[in-house]
C-alpha positions in Angstrom: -14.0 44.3 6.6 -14.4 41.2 4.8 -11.0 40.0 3.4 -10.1 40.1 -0.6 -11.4 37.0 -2.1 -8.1 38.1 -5.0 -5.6 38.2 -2.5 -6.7 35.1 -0.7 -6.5 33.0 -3.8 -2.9 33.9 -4.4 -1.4 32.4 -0.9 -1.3 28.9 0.6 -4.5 27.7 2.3 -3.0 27.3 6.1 -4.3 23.9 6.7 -1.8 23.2 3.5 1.3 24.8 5.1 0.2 23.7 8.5 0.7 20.3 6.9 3.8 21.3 5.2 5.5 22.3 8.9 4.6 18.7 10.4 6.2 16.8 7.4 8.9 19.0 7.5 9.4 18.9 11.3 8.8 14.7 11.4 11.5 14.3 8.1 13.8 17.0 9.1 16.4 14.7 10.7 15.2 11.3 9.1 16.7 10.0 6.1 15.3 9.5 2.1 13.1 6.9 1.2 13.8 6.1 -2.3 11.9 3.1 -4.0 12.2 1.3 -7.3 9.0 -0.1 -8.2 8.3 -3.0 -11.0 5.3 -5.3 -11.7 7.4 -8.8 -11.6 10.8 -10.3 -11.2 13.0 -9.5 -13.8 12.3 -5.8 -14.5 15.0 -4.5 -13.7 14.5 -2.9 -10.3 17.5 -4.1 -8.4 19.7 -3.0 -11.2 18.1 0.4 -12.1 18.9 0.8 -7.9 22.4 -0.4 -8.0 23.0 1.6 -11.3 21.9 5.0 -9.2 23.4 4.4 -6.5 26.7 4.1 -8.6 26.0 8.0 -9.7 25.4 8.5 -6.5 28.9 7.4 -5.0 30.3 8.9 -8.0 28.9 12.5 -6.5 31.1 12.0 -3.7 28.3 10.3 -1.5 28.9 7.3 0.9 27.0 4.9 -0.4 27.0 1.1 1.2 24.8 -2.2 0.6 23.2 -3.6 3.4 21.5 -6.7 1.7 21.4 -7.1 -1.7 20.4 -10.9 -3.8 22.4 -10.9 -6.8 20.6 -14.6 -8.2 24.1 -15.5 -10.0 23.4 -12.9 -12.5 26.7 -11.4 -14.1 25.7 -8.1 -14.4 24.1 -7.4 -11.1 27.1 -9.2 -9.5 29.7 -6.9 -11.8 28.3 -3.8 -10.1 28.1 -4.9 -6.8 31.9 -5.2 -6.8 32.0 -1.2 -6.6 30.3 -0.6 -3.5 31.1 -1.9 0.7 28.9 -4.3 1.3 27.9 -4.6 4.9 28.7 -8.5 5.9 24.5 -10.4 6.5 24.1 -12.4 10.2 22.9 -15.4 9.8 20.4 -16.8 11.8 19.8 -20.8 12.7 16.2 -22.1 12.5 15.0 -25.5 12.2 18.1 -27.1 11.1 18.4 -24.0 8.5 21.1 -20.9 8.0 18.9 -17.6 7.5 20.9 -15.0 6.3 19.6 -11.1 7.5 20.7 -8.2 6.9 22.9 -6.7 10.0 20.6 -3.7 10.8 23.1 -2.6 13.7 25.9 -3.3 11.8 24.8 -0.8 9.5 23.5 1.7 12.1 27.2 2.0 13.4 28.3 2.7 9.8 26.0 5.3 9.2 26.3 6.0 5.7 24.7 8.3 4.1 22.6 5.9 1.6 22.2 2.2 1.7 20.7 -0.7 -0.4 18.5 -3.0 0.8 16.8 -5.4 -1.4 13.1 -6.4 -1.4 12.0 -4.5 0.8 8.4 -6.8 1.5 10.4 -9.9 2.7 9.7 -11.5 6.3 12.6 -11.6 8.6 13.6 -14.6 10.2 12.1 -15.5 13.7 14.6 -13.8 16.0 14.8 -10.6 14.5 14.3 -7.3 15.8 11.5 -6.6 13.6 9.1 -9.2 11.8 9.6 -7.3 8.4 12.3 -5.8 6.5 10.1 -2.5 5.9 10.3 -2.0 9.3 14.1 -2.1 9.8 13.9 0.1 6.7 11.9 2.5 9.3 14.7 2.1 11.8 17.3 3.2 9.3 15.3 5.8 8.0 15.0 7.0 11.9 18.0 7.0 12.1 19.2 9.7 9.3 20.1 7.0 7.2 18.9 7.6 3.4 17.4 4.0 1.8 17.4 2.7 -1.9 14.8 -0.3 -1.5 12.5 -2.1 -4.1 9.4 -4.2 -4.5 6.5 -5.5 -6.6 3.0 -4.3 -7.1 1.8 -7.9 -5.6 3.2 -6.8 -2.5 1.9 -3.5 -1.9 -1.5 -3.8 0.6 -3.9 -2.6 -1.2 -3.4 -3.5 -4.4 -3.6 -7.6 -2.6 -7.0 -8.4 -3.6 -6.4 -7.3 -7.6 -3.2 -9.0 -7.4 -5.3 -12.5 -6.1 -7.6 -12.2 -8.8 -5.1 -12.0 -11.8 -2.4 -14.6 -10.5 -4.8 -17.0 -8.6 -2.9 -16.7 -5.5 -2.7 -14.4 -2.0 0.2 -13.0 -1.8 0.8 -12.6 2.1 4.3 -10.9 2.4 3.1 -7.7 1.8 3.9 -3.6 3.1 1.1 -1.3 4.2 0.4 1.9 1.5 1.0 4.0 5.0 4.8 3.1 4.7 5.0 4.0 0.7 2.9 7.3 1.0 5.9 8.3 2.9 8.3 8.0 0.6 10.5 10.8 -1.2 10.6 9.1 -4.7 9.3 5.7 -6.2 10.6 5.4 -9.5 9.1 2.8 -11.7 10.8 0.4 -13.1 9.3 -1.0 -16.9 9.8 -3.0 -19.6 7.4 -4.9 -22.1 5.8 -8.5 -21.1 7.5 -9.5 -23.6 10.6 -8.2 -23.3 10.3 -10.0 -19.9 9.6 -12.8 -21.5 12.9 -13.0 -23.4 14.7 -12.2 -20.4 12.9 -15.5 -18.8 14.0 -17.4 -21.4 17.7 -16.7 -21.4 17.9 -17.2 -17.8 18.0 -13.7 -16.6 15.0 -13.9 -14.2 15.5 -16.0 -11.4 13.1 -18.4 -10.6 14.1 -21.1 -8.8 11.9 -21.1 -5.8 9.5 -22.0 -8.5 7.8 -24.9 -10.2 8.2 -24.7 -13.8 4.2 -24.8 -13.8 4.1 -22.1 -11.9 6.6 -20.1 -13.9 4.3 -20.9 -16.9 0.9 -19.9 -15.6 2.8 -16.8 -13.8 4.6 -15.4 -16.6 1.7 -15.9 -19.3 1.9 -12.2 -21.3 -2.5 -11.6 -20.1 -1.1 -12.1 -16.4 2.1 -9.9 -16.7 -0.3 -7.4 -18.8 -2.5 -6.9 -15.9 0.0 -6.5 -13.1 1.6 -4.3 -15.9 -1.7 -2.4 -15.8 -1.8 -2.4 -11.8 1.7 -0.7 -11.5 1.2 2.0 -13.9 -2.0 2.9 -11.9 -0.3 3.1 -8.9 2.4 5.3 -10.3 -0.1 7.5 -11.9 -2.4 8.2 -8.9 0.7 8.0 -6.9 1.9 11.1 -9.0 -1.3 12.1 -9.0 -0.9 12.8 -5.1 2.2 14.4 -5.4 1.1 17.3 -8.2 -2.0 18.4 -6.5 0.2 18.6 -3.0 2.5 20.9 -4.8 -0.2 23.0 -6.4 -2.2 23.4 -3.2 1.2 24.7 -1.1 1.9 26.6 -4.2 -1.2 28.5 -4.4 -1.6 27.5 -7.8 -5.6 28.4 -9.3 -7.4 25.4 -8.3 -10.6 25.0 -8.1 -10.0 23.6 -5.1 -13.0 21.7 -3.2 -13.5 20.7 0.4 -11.9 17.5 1.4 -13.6 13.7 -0.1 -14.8 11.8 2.7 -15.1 8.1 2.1 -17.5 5.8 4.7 -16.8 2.3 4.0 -19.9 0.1 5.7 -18.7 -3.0 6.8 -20.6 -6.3 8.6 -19.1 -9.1 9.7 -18.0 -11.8 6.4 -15.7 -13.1 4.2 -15.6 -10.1 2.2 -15.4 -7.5 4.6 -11.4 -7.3 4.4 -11.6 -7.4 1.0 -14.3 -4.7 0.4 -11.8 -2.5 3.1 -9.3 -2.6 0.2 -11.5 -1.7 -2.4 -12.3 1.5 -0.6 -8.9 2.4 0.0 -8.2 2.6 -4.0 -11.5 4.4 -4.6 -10.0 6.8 -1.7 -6.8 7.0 -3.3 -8.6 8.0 -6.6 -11.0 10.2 -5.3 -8.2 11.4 -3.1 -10.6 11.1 -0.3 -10.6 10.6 3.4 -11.6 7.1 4.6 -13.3 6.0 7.4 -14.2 1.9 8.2 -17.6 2.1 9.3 -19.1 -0.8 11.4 -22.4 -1.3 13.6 -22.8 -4.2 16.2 -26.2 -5.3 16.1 -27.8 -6.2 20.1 -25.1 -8.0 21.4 -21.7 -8.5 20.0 -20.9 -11.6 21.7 -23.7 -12.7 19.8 -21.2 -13.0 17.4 -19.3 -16.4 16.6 -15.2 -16.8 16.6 -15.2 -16.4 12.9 -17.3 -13.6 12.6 -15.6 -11.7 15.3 -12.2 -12.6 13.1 -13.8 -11.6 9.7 -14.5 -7.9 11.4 -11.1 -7.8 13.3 -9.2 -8.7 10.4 -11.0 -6.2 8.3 -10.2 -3.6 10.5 -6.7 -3.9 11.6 -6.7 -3.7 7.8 -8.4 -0.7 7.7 -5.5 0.8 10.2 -3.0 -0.3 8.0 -3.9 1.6 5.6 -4.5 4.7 7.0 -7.9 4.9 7.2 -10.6 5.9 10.5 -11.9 3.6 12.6 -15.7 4.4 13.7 -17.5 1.5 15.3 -21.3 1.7 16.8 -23.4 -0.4 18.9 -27.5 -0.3 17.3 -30.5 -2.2 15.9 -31.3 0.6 12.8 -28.1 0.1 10.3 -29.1 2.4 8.0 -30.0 5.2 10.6 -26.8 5.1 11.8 -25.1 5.2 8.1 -27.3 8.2 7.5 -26.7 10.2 10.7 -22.8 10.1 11.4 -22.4 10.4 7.2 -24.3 14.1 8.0 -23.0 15.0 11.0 -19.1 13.9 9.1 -19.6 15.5 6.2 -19.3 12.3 4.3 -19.4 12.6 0.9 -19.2 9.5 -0.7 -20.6 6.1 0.9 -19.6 2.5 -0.2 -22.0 -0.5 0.7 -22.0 -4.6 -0.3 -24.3 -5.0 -3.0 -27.7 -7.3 -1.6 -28.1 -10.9 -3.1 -30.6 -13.0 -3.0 -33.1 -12.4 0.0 -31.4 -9.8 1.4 -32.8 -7.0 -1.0 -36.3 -7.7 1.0 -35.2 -6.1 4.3 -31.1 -4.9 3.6 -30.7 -1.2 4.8 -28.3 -0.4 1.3 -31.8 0.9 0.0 -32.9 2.8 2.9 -29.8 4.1 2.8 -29.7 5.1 -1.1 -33.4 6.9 -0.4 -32.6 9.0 2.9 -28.5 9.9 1.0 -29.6 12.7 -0.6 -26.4 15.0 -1.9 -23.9 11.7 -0.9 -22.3 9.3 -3.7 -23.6 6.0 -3.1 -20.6 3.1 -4.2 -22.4 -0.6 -4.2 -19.5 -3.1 -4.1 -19.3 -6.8 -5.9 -17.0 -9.2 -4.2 -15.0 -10.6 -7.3 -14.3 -14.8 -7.0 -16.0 -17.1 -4.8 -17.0 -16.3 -1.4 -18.9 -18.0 1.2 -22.1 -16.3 1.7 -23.6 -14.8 5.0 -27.1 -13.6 4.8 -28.5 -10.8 6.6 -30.1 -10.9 9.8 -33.5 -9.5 10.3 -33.4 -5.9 12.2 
């Protein structure tokens, strides 16, 4: 008897609470990753976190800091005086003093939150693990809750928009993986201007930069667009969260069958970048992504730096969560076409052709033989250095 298409839509699709378990299971004895997210220094993020945390300890829980930078700021340094703060090690490296936080230190403690401030800086060579995220990991591991912050420029894929806006790579940066995981981000916002005036009086501290590069950093069409890059975030970030609560709630959907991204890479300058790009459109489309490459005759064929260019772009491609298919073949575009049916691909994002390449590229084979698949052509934005096509 064929079940009742009524009764099915009021109950949980089991691949949902199947899902539900694992998280469950994997965060039942880990701590709570809270993070406070703004769009530039100055915002406000390290205060908003000190200022919960306060409520927090004022709830009865036992709240400590393990690293916290106050920047001789009154205010910040005036609330810091009501909570333990866990002493830093410091660490000696070329002639220098490199204060960490003490990630054992705090481990014995075991409260049952901590602080630790910006969360996307590197550790200093010696320590346990290469980036503070990743002692944030430990804690987390270790039933510890976390209060941590950072700024859009530092989230992974968000790099490449970042570059364009501010003129500069940004390379201290955490992977989406690790923020997808957290319980809450909270974001932190105020006006560019407002910012602005808070520059001015000496309430945003900047003295690890030249006053030029405070000026061209600051300017209101920069802090507008990173502005702009923060709210997305948030909203697709909420985005994520209200459809995973409908789905497990049963709430009427329509609900279709799963987005499948393929991302076609080749080896160039551009590759990593175009990587990125895919994971937003992913993220928006809330899509599955998959990094799609073919090696044409011979990969040692390649040279060093193209054999970097595709590495780079898919250790990226890891890191951010995504699939890693990679064939060996001489016809590009049959390959495309037959793992994006046999998949169940349902969107497909190529480089756009230049020049010569239109002549014998497989993007338009690819567009004719797609039928019932989304075709995405992606411009690399900026100077690159151009690597044409070789002849299949």
């Amino acid at each position: 008897m064929a079940p009742n298409r009524s009764d099915e839509e009021g109950r949980p699709r089991a691949e949902d609470l199947l899902f539900i378990a694992r998280r469950d299971e994997k965060k039942a004895n880990e701590g709570r990753l809270t993070v406070y997210l703004g769009y530039a220094a100055g915002v406000g993020k390290t205060y908003s976190m000190l200022q919960d945390a306060l409520e927090r300890q004022r709830e009865g829980k036992d709240v400590v800091i393990g690293y916290i930078e106050i920047h001789d700021r009154p205010e910040t340094s005036a609330l810091v005086e009501d909570f333990e703060v866990i002493p830093t090690v410091s660490i000696e490296h070329q002639n220098l003093s490199l204060r960490e936080m003490d990630l054992d230190a705090v481990i014995r403690r075991h409260p049952q939150i901590v602080l630790v401030d910006e969360l996307a800086h590197t550790n200093a060579p010696g320590s346990r693990h290469l980036k503070r995220y990743q002692d944030v990991e430990e804690l987390l591991q270790a039933g510890i809750s976390v209060y941590t912050n950072i700024n859009i420029q530092h989230i992974e894929s968000q790099n490449d928009a970042v570059a364009q806006i501010i003129g500069i790579r940004v390379s201290e940066i955490v992977p989406d993986t690790f923020l997808s995981d957290a319980d809450e981000i909270r974001l932190i916002d105020i006006t560019p201007e407002e910012l602005n005036i808070r520059l001015k009086a000496g309430k945003v501290y900047v003295k690890d930069m030249a006053e030029t590069a405070v000026q061209s950093f600051f300017r209101i069409g920069n802090l507008l667009a990173l502005r702009q890059l923060a709210l997305r975030y948030m909203a697709e970030s909420t985005d994520r969260r209200m459809i995973g609560y409908m789905r497990t709630r049963a709430i009427p959907g329509p609900w279709p069958a799963a987005e499948r991204l393929l991302v076609c890479i080749r080896p160039g300058p551009t590759a990593e970048h175009m990587v990125r790009a895919a994971y937003r459109l992913a993220a928006r489309f809330d899509a599955d992504l998959i990094i799609f490459s073919v090696d044409v005759g011979d990969e040692r064929a390649l040279s060093s730096q193209e054999r970097l260019w595709i590495n780079q772009a898919l250790e990226t491609g890891r890191r951010l969560g995504g699939r890693i298919v990679r064939y060996r073949g001489n016809d590009v575009a049959n390959e495309i076409i037959r793992y994006s049916r046999r998949s169940n691909v349902s969107m497909i994002m190529l480089g756009k052709p230049r020049g010569l390449d239109v002549i014998f590229s497989p993007v338009y084979r690819v567009i004719r033989q797609s039928s019932g698949i989304d075709i995405h052509l992606y411009e690399p934005k900026g100077k690159d250095t151009y690597i044409p096509l070789k002849k299949q």
